[in-house]
VORO-731665 format. One record per residue: residue in one letter; z, y, x of N, C-alpha, C in turn; residue number from 1. Coordinates in steps of 0.001 Angstrom, whole numbers. Layout:
N
{r=A n_Z=Z n_Y=Y n_X=X ca_Z=Z ca_Y=Y ca_X=X c_Z=Z c_Y=Y c_X=X k=NUM}
...
//
This chain:
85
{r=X n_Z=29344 n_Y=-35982 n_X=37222 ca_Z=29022 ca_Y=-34663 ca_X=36709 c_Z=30185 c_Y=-34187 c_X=35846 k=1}
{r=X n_Z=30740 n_Y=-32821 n_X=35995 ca_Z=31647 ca_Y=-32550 ca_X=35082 c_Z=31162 c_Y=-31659 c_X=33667 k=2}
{r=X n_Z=32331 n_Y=-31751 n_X=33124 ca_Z=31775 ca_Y=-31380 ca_X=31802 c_Z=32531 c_Y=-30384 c_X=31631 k=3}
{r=X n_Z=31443 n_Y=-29292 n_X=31340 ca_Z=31594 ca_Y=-27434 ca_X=31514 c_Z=31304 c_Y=-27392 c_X=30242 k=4}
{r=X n_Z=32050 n_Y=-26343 n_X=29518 ca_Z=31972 ca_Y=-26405 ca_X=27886 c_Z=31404 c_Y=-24715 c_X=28450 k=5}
{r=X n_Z=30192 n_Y=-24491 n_X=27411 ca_Z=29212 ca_Y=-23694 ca_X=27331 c_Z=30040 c_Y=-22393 c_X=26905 k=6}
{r=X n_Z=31202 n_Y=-22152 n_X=27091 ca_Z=32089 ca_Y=-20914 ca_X=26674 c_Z=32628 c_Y=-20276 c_X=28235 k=7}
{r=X n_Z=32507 n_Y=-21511 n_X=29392 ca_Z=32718 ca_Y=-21156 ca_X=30405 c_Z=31353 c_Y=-20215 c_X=30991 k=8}
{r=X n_Z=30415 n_Y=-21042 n_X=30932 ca_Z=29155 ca_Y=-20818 ca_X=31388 c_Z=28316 c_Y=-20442 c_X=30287 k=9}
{r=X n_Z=27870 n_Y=-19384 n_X=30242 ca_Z=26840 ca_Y=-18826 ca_X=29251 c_Z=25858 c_Y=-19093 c_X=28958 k=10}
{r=X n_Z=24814 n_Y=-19431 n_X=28498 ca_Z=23128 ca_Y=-19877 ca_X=28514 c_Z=22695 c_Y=-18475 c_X=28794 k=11}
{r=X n_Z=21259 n_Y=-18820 n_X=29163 ca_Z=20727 ca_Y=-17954 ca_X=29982 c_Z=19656 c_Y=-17054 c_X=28648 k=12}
{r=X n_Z=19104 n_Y=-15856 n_X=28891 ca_Z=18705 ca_Y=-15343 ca_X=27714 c_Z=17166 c_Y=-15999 c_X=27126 k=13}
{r=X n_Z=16646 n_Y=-16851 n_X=28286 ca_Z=15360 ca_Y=-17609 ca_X=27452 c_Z=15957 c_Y=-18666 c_X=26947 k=14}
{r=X n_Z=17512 n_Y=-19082 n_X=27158 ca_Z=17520 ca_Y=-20758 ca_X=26318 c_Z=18009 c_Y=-19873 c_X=24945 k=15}
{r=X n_Z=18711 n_Y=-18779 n_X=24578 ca_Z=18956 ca_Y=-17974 ca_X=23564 c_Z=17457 c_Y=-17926 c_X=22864 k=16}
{r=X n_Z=16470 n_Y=-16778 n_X=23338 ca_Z=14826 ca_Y=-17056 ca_X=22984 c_Z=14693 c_Y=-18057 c_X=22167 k=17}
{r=X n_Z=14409 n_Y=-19403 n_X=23375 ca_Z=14406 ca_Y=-20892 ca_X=23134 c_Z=14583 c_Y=-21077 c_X=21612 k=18}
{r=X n_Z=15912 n_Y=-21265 n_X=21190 ca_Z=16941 ca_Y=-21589 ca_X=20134 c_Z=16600 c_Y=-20741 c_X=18878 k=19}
{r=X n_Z=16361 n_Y=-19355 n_X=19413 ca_Z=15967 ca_Y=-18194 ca_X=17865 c_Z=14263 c_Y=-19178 c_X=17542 k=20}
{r=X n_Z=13513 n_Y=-19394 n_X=18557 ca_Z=12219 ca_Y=-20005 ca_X=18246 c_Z=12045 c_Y=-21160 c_X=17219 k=21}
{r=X n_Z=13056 n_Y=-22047 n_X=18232 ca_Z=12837 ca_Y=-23277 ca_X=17428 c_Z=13487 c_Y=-23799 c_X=16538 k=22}
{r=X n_Z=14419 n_Y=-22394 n_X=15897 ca_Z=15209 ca_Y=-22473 ca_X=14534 c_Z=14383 c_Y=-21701 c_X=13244 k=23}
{r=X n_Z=13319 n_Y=-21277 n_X=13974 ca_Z=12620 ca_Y=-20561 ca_X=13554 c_Z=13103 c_Y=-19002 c_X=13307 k=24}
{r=X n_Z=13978 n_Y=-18718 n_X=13513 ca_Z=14127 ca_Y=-17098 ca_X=13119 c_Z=13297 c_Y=-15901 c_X=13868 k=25}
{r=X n_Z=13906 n_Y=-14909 n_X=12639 ca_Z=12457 ca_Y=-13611 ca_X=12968 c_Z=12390 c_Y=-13274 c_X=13740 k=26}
{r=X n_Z=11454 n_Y=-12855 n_X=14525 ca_Z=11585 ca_Y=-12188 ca_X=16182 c_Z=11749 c_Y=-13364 c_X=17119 k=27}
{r=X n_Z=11325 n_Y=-14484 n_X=16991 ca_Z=12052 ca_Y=-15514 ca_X=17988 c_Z=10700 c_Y=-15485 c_X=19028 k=28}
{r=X n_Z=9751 n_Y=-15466 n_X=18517 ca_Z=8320 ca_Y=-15122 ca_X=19113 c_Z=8228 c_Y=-14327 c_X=20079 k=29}
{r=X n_Z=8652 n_Y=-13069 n_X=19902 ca_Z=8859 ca_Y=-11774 ca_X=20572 c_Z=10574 c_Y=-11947 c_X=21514 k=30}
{r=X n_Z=11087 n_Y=-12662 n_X=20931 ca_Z=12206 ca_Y=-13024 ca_X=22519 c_Z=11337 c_Y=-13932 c_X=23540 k=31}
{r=X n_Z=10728 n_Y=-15002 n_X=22894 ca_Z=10121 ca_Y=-15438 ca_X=23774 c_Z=9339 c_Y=-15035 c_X=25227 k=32}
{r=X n_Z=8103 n_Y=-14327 n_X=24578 ca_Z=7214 ca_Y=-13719 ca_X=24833 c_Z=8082 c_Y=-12388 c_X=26093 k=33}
{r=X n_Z=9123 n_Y=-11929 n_X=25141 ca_Z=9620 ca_Y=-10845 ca_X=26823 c_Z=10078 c_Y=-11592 c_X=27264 k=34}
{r=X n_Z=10812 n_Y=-12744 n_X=27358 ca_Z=11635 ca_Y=-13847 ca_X=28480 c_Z=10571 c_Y=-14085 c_X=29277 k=35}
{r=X n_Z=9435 n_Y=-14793 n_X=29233 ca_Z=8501 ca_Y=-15239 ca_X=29932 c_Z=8086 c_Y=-13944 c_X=30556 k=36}
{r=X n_Z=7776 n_Y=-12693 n_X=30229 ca_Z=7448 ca_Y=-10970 ca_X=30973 c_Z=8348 c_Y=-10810 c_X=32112 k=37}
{r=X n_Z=9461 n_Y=-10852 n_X=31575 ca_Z=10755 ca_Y=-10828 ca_X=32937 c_Z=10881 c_Y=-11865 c_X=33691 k=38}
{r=X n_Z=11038 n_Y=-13159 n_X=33370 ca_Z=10517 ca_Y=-14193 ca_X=34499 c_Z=9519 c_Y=-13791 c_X=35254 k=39}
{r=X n_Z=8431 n_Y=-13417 n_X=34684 ca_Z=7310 ca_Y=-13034 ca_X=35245 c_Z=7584 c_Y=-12619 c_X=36837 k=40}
{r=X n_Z=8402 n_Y=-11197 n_X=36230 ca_Z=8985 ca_Y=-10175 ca_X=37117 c_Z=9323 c_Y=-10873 c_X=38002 k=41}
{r=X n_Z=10875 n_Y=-11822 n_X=37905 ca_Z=11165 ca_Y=-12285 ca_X=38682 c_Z=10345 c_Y=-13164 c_X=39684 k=42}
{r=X n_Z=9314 n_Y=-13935 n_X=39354 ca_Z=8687 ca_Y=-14910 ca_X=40152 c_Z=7693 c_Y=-13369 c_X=41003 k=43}
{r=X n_Z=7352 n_Y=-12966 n_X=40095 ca_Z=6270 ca_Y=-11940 ca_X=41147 c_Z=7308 c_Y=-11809 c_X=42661 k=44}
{r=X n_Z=8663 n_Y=-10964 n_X=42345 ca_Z=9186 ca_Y=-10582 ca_X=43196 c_Z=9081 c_Y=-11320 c_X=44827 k=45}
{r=X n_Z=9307 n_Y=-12747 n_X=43855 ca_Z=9264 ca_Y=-13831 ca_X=45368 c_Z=7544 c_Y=-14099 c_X=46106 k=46}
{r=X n_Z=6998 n_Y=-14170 n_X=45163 ca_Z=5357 ca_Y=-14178 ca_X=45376 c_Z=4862 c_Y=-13037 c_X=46105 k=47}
{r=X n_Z=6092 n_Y=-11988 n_X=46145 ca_Z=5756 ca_Y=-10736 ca_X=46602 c_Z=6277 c_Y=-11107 c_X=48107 k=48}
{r=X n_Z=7063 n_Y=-11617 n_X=47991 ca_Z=7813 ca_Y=-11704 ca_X=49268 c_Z=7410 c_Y=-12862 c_X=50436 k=49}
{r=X n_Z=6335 n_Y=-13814 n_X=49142 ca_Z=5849 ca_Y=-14390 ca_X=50567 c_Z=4330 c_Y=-14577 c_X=50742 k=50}
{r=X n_Z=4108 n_Y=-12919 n_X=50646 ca_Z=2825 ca_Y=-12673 ca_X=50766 c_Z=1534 c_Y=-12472 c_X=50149 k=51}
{r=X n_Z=2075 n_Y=-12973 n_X=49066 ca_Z=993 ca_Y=-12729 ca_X=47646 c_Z=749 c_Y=-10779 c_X=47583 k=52}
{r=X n_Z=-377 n_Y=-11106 n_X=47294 ca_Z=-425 ca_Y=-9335 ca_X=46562 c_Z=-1720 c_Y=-8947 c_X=45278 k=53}
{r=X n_Z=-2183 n_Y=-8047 n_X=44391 ca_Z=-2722 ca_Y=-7513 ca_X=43587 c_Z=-2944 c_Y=-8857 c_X=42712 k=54}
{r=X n_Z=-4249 n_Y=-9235 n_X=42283 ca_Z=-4715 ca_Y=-10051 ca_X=41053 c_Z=-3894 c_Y=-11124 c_X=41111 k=55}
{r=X n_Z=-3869 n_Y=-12202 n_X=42676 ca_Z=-3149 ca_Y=-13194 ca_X=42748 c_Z=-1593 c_Y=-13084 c_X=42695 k=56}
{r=X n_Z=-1421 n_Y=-11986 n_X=42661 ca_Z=-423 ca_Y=-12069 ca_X=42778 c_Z=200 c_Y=-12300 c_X=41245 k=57}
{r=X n_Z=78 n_Y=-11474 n_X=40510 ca_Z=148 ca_Y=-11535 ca_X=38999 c_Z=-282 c_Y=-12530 c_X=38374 k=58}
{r=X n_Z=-1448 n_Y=-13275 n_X=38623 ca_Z=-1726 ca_Y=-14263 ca_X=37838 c_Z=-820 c_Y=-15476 c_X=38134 k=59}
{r=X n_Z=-652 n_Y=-16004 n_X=39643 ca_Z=385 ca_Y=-16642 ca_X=40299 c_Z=1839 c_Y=-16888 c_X=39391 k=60}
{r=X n_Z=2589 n_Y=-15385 n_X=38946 ca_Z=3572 ca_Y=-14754 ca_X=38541 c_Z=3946 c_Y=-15490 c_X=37203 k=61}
{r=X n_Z=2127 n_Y=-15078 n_X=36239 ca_Z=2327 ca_Y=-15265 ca_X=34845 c_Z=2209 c_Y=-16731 c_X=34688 k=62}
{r=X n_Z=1717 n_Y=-17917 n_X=35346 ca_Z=1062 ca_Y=-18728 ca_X=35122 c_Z=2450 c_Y=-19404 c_X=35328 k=63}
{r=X n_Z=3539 n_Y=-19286 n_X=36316 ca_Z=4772 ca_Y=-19614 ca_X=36920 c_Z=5721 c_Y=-19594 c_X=35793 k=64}
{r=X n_Z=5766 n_Y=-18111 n_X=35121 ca_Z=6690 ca_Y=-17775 ca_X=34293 c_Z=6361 c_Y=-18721 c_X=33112 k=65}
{r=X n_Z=5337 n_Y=-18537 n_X=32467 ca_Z=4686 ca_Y=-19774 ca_X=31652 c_Z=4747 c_Y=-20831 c_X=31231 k=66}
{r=X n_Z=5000 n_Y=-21470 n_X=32713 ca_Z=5135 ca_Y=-23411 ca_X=32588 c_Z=6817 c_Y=-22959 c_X=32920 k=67}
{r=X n_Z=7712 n_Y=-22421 n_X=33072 ca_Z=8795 ca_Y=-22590 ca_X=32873 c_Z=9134 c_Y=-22715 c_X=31439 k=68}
{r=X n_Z=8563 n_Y=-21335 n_X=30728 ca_Z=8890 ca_Y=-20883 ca_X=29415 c_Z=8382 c_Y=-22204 c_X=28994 k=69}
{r=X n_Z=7264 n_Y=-22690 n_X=28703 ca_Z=6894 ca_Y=-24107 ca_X=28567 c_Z=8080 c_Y=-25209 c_X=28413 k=70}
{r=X n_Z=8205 n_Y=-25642 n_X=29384 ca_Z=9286 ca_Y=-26506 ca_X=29582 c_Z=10338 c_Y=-25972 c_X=28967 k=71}
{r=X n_Z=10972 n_Y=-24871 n_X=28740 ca_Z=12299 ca_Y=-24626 ca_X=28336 c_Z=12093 c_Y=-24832 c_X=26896 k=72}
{r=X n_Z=10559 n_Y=-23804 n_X=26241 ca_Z=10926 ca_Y=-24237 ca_X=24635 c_Z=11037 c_Y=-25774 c_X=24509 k=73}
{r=X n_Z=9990 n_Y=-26160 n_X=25675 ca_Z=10128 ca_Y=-27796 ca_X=24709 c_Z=11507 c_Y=-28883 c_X=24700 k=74}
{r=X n_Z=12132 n_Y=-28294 n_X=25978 ca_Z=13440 ca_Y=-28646 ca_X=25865 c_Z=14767 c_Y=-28439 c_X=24960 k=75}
{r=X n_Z=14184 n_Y=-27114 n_X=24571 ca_Z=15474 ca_Y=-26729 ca_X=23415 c_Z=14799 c_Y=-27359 c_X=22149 k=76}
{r=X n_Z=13843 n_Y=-27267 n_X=21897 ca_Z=13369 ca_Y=-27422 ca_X=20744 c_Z=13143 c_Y=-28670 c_X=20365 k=77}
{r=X n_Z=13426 n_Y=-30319 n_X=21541 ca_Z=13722 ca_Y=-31154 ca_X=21494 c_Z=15347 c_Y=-31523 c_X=20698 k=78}
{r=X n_Z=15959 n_Y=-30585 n_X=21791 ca_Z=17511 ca_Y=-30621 ca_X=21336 c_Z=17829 c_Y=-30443 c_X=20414 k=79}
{r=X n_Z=17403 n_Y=-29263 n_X=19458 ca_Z=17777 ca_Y=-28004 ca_X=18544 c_Z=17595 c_Y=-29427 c_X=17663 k=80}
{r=X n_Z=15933 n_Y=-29793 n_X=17090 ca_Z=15622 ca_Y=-30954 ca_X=16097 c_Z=17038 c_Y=-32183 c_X=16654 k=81}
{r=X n_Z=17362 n_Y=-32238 n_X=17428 ca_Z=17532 ca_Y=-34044 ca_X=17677 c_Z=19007 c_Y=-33888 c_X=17055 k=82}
{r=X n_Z=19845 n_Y=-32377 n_X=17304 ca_Z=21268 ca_Y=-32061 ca_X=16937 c_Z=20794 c_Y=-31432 c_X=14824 k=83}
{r=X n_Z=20096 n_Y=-31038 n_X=14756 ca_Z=19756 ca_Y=-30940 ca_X=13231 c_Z=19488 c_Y=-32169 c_X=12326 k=84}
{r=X n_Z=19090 n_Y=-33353 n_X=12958 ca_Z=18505 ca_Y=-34365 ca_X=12160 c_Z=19617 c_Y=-35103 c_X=11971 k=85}
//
């Protein structure tokens, strides 16, 4: 695996979210919360595309966007503590 220094490659705007959350700063809640809305978006799009439509489709969407956002805070917020301590 090579080693890409994070100036090449940008983080993405929920690991930003992520990081305001689990540093605790203001508004980190509300980055959250729209990261997981626009994921949303995005997963609908594909759910859209393979056939999903109205209630399922959205719930499908949010529940998707969710366990990502899930996994990502708990991943940064693993990191964030393990590089603070």
């Amino acid at each position: 695996m090579s080693d890409v220094s994070t100036e090449l490659v940008p983080r993405l705007p929920s690991q930003d979210a992520a990081i305001h959350l689990a540093q605790g700063a203001p508004g980190g809640w509300f980055e959250a919360v729209g990261s997981t809305l626009f994921r949303a978006g995005l997963v609908a799009a594909g759910l859209y595309a393979a056939g999903l439509r109205g209630r399922q489709l959205w719930r499908g969407a949010l529940y998707g966007a969710t366990a990502v956002e899930v996994f990502v805070l708990g991943w940064t917020t693993y990191h964030v503590r393990r590089h603070d301590a």
